[in-house]
C-alpha positions in Angstrom: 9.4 47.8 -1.5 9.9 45.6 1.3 12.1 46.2 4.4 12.6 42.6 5.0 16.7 41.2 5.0 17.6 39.7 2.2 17.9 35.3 3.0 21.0 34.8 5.2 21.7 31.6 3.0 20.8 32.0 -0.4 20.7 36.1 -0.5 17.1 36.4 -2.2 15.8 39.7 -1.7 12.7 38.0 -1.8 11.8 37.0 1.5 8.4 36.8 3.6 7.2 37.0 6.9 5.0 34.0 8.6 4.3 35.0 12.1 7.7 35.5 13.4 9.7 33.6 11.6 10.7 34.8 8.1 10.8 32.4 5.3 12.9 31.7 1.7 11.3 31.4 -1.1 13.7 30.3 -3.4 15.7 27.6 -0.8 13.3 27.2 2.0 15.2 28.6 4.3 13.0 29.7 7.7 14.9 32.0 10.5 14.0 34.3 13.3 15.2 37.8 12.5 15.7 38.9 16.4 17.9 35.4 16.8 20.1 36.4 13.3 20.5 39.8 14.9 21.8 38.6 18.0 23.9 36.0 16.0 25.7 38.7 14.2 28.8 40.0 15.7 31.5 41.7 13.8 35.3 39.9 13.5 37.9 40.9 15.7 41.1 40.4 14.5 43.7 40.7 17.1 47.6 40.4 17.1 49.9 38.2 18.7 49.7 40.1 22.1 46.3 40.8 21.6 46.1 44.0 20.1 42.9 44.9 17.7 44.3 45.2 14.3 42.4 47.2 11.4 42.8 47.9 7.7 45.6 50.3 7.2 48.0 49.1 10.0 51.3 49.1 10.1 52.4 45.7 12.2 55.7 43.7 12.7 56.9 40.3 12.7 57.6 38.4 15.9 59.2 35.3 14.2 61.4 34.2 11.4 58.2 33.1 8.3 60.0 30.5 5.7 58.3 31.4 2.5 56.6 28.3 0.8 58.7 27.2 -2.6 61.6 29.2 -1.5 64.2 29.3 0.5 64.0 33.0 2.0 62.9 34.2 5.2 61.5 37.2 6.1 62.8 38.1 9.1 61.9 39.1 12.6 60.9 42.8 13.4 60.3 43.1 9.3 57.8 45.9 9.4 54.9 45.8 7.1 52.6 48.4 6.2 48.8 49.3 5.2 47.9 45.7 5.9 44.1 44.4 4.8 42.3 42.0 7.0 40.7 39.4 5.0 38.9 36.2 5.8 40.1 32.8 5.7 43.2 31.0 7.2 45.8 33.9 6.6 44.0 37.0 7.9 46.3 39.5 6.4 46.7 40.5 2.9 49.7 42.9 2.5 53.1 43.9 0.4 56.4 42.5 2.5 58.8 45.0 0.8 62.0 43.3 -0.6 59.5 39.6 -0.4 55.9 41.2 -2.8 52.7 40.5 -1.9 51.9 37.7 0.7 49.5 36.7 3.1 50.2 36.5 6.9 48.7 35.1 9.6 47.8 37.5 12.8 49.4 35.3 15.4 52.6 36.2 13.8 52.3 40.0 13.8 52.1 42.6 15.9 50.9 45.9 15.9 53.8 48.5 15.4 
């Protein structure tokens, strides 16, 4: 069983080592595994005063959010709960009671 990570592009579990690089079978991909290491760092999502927000927050609005093909708004100091960070260009997944399910952006929030 090898203790080698898996390829950071294609995710074969099938990689080698060659001196100090490691290599890709399957794509060809070659990488150092102490520059990848020092690569990795962890998300932070912060709010709109710069807060560190995590799964399971409760956050509020700071502005009036038109809702696209509508003509509601939620609010200002709407607060949401049990939000989910998630990747992409809105970082928060979440349930706007009264509104369903929506995704926010964190420069619009902030933590309650």
């Amino acid at each position: 069983m090898s203790t080698l990570p898996p390829c950071p592009q294609c995710q074969d579990e099938f990689t080698y080592q060659d001196g100090n690089m490691l290599m890709c079978p399957s794509c060809g991909h070659e990488w150092n595994p102490a520059e990848a290491a020092a690569g990795e760092v962890a998300k932070v999502w912060r709010d709109a005063h710069g807060n560190v927000l995590q799964d399971g927050d409760s956050v509020t609005l700071v502005k009036d959010l038109k809702i696209k093909g509508s003509s509601a708004v939620v609010k200002v100091g709407t607060k949401v709960k049990n939000i989910r960070l998630i990747e992409g260009d809105h970082d928060i997944d979440c349930k706007v009671e009264g509104f369903g399910p929506m995704q926010l952006k964190t420069e619009f929030v902030k933590k309650a």
